[in-house]
N, C-alpha and C positions, 0 to 999 in steps of 0.2 A: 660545914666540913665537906668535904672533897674526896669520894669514894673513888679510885680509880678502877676501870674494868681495861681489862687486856682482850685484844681479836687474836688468838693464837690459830687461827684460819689458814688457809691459803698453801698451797705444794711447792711456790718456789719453782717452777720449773726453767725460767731462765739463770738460775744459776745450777744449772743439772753439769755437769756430773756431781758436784759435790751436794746439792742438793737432792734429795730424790722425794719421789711420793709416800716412801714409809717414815724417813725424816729429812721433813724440809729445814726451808734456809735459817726459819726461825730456831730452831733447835739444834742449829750446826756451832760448835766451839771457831766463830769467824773471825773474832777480833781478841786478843790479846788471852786465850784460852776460855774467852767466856761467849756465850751466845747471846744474840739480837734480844733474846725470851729475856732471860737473864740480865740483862743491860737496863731491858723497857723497866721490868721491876723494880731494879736500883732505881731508876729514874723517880719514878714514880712515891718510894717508900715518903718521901717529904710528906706527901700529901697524907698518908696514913699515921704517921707520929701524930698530927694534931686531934686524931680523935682517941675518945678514951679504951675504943674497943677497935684498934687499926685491923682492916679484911679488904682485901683486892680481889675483886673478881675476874679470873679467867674463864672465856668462854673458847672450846676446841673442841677437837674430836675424840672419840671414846680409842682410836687407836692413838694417838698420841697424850693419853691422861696422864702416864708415867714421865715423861719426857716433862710433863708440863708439870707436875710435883716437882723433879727434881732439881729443875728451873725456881721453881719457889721456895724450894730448902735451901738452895745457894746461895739464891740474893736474902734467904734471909726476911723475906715475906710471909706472911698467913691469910688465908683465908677460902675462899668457896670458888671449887674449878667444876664448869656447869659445863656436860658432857652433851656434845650435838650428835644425835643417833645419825644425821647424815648434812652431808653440806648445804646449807641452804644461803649462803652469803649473807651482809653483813644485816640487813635489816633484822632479816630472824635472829639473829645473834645477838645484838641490840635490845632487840624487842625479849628475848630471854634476861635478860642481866637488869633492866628495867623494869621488872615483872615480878623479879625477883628483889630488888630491892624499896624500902622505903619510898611512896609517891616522892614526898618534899627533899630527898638524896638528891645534890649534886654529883652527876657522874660525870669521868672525865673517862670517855673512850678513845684508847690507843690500840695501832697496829702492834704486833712482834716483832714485825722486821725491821723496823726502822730504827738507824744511828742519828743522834741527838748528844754532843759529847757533854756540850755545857748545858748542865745539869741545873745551875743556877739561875740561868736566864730563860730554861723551858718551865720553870719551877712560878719565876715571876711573873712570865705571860698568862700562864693561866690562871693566878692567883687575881692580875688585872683585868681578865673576862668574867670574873665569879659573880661581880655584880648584874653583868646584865644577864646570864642563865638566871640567875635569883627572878631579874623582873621578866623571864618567861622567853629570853629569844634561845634560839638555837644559836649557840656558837660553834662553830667553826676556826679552823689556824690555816693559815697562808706564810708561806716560804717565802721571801723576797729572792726573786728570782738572782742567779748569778750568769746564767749563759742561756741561750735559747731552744732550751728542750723542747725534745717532739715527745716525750715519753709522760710528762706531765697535764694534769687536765688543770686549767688555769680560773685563780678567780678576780672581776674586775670588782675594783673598789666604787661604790659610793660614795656618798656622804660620811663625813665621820660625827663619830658624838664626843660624849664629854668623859668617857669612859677611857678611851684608846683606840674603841673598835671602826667599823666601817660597814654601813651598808652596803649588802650585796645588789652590785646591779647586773650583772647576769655569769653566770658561768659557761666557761668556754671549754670544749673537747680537748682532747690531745690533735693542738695542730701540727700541721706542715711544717718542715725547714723555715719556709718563705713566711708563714704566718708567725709562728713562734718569733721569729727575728723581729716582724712589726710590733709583737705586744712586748716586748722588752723593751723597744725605742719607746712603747708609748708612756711608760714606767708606771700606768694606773694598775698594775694585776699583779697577782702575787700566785707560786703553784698551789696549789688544793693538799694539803699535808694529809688528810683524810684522818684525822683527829678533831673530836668533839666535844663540846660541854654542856649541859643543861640538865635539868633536874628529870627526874623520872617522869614526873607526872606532864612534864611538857613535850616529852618524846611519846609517850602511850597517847596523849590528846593529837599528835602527831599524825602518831599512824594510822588512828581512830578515822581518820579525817583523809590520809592520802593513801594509805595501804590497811584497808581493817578487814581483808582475808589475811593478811600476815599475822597482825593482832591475835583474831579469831584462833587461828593455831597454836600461836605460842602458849594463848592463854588456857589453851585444852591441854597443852603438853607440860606448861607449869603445873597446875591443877593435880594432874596425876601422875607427876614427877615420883619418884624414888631417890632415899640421903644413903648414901653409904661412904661414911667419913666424911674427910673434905669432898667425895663427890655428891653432884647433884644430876639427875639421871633423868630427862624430859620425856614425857611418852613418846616411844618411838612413833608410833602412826599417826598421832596428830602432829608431829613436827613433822613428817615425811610429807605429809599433805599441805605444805608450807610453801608458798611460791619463792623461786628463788629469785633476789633481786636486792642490787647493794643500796644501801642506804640512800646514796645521792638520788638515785633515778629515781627511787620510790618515796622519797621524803623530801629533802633537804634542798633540790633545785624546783619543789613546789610549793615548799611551805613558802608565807606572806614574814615570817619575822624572826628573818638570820643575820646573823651580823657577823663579822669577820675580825678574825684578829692579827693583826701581822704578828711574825718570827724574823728575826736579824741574824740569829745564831746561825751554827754548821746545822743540816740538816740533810738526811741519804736515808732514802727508802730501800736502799742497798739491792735495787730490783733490777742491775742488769751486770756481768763481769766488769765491765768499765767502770761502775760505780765503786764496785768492789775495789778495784784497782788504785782510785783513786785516794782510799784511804790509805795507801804507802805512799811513801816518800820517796820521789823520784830521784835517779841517780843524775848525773853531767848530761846523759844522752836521750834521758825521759824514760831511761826503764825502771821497772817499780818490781822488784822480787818478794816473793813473800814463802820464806821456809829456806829448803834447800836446792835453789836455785842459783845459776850460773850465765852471764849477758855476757858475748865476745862481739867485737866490732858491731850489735846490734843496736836499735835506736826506739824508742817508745812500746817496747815491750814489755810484759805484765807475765810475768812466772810464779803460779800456785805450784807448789814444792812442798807438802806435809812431810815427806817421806825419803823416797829415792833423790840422789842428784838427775837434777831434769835440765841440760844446757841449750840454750841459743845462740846460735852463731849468725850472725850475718842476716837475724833477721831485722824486722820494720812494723809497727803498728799490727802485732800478731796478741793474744791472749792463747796463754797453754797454761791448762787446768790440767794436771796430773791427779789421779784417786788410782789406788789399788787395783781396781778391775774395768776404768776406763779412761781414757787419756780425749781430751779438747783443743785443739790447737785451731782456731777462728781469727779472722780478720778483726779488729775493733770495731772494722766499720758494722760487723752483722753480730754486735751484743744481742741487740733487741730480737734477733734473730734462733736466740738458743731453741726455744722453747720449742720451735719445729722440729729441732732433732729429736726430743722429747717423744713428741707424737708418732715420728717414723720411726722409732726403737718401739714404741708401742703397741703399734701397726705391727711389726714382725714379732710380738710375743717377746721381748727380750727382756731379764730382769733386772738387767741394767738402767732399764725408763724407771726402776720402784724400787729396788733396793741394795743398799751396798754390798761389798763384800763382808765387810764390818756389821754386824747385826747390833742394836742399843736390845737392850731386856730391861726390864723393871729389877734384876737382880744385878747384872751387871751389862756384860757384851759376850759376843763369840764372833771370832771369825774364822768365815772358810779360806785356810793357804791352800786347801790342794784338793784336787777332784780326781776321779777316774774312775776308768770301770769295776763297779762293787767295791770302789771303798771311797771317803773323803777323812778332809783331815782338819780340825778345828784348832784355834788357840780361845781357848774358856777363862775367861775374867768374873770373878763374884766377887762382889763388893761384903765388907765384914757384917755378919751377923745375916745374910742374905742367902735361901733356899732356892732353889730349883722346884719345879713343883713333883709329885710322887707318880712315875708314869712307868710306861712300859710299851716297846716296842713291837711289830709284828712282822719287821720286815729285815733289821738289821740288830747287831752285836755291836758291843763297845767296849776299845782298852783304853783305863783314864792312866794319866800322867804325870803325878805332880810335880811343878817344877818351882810355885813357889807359896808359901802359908799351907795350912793345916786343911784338909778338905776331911769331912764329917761324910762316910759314903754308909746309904743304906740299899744293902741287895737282896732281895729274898728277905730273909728272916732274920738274918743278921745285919748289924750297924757298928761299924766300925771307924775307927781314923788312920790318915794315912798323912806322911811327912813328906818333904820334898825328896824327891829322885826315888818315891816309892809309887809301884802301881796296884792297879786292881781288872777282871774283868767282868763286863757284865755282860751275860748271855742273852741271845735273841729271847724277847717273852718275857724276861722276867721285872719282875717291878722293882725300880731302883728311885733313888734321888740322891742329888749330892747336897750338901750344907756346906756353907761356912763356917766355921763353928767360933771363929777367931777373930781378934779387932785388926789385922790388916788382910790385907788382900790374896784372894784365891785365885792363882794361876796354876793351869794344865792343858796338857794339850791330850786332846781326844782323838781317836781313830775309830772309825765308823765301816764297818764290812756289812756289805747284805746286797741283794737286790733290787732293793728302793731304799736313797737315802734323801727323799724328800722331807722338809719339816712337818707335813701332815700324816708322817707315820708316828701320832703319839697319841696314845691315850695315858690322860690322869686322871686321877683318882685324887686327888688334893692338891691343891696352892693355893701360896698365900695371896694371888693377886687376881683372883676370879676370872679364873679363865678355867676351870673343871668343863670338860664336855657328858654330858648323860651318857651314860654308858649302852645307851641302846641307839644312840645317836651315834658313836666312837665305832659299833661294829658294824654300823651300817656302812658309816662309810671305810671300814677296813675291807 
């Protein structure tokens, strides 16, 4: 059998604005209302129907565990999502998921971000690599190349066997325009998909051998791990003391016995706007819209449109990314180029490099429409049967709003319900929470009066999704 684990890793930052550091690309609703997270898993589920107790491991971060649950209620998956107290790239991540499961487990490691449409023939590849993981090589998947990327790290083929696969004879960087153009003429290489297979105990003999301080950690931090539900919680200090370092450079381009498996299918690591892009369908003149977008007299233009009408006139080879509280309009040529703005929004403190206007919650979302001085103004989404946690302010007041389903408010000492187009308010200090109390959805809109309306003016006292701060900890920092 064929355990799949998911890498739910990585910030995305060249598809920023829409991606950001609190939720990246993997987590973003990109292709047809569903997310890359979301997608992998469908993908994936085949391999879990054959055994009798189907579990997919997700490995991510403790700020995005929810996101990564509700990625695996969607598609419709179960099993164990292993929380990394801090980023240590893929090896450590690996090296947890392998640690974790059965030595003689076939695991099939995949990224989140990547599109794969035909679900059939990603299904078959790896089903025709299982034998040689069985006899102990590291497999690896290759992309047959279609045009000559500089974005991709490439691998050249060997020898083949009697499998399908192909020895590797060496691995190549992300080359030049000029070089990339040569290994495509040469047609022996294929791009590096950064997807793997082999058994547990041939990845831990691995690391043992090319990375065994990374080993050494994981296995301190599995060891005195903590389960709460589906989470699994690795000690923080012995994973922080983890070097960080991705699989390739630390394993896979030293170890003696990898073999390669070509892919023919569509395959997008969806790692730059242009890739993005290219999953729409071009009109007459090469422009590719996605939402509510408008092309006049323009020509190989790429319009993200969620929301407002966003028009082109008269442009040529531009991408404009529209989001709520920031707008991108980029040459095609400087995709690969996003991720610098990234870092100079970063540079200036701006919270636009990490989070949206649009907040995700484990309960639902809220977002800020309107700011100023001593007051802001929220639109609050809870999902049915979904709490807020029990907290209380030290800096600001609140009027709630209901505009649409049943909200369950409790203020002080009383708890009450309230219907749509009825309000409430709750005074600076006092301890409140809202519920849901109902099977559809809770919208209102909030207004927020005080002198600090930052999110860390909250102390709770209970939620359901652990995040309680010690109350001697909550006044310290008030």
């Amino acid at each position: 059998m064929i355990q799949p684990v998911i890498l739910c890793g990585g910030s995305g930052t060249r598809l920023w604005p829409l991606s950001r550091k609190s939720f990246p690309k993997q987590f973003v609703p990109l292709i047809g209302g569903r997310s890359l997270l979301q997608l992998t898993l469908e993908r994936v589920k085949p391999f879990g129907l054959q055994a009798a107790r189907p579990e997919t491991i997700c490995v991510g971060s403790e700020e995005h565990r929810f996101f990564i649950r509700d990625a695996a209620e969607a598609a419709g998956t179960a099993g164990t999502i292993i929380l990394e107290p801090v980023a240590r790239n893929t090896a450590a991540a690996m090296a947890l998921a392998a640690l974790h499961a059965a030595p003689d487990q076939k695991l099939l490691f995949a990224p989140a971000d990547h599109h794969i449409p035909d679900i059939e023939a990603f299904v078959a590849m790896v089903h025709g690599a299982a034998p040689a993981a069985d006899a102990g090589a590291m497999v690896i998947f290759g992309v047959t190349p279609s045009f000559p990327s500089t974005a991709y790290g490439y691998v050249e083929k060997g020898a083949s066997n009697s499998g399908g696969g192909f020895a590797v004879s060496r691995f190549i960087e992300k080359p030049d325009a000029q070089k990339a153009q040569q290994l495509l003429l040469a047609g022996n290489v294929l791009w590096n998909a950064g997807i793997f297979l082999c058994t547990a105990a041939t990845l831990l003999h691995a690391l043992e051998k090319h990375a065994p301080d990374i080993l050494a950690g994981c296995r301190k931090a599995i060891a005195n791990c903590a389960r709460d539900g589906d989470f699994l919680r690795p000690d923080a200090d012995s994973f922080a003391a983890c070097r960080s370092e991705s699989i390739d450079y630390a394993v896979i381009e030293k170890h003696e016995n990898v073999v390669v498996f070509p892919f023919n299918g569509s395959w997008s690591d969806v790692g730059s706007w242009n890739a993005v892009a290219d999953l729409t369908a071009p009109d007459g003149a090469g422009n590719r819209i996605s939402g509510n977008g408008s092309a006049l007299a323009a020509e190989t233009t790429y319009i993200h449109a969620p929301t407002r009408r966003v028009v082109a006139l008269g442009t040529k080879d531009l991408l404009i990314i529209d989001t709520p509280d920031a707008l991108l309009v980029a040459a095609r040529s400087a995709a690969e180029q996003v991720k610098s703005v990234v870092a100079a929004l970063e540079a200036e403190d701006r919270p636009e490099a990490v989070v949206h206007r649009k907040v995700a919650r484990p309960w639902g979302w809220y977002d800020s429409m309107e700011a100023g001085d001593r007051f802001q103004v929220k639109h609050i989404h809870v999902k049915p049967g979904a709490s807020l946690s029990l907290q209380m302010h030290h800096h600001r007041a609140e009027h709630w709003v209901v505009v649409r389903g049943t909200a369950e408010v409790t203020c002080g000492s009383e708890t009450f319900l309230l219907s749509e187009n009825q309000s409430t308010y709750i005074p600076l200090g006092e301890v409140h929470r809202l519920r849901n109390p109902g099977k559809t959805d809770l919208e209102m809109i909030e207004v927020q009066s005080g002198d600090y309306l930052q999110e860390d003016d909250i102390v709770r006292f209970d939620d359901s999704y652990g995040r309680v701060v010690p109350l001697d900890a909550a006044k310290k920092a008030a």
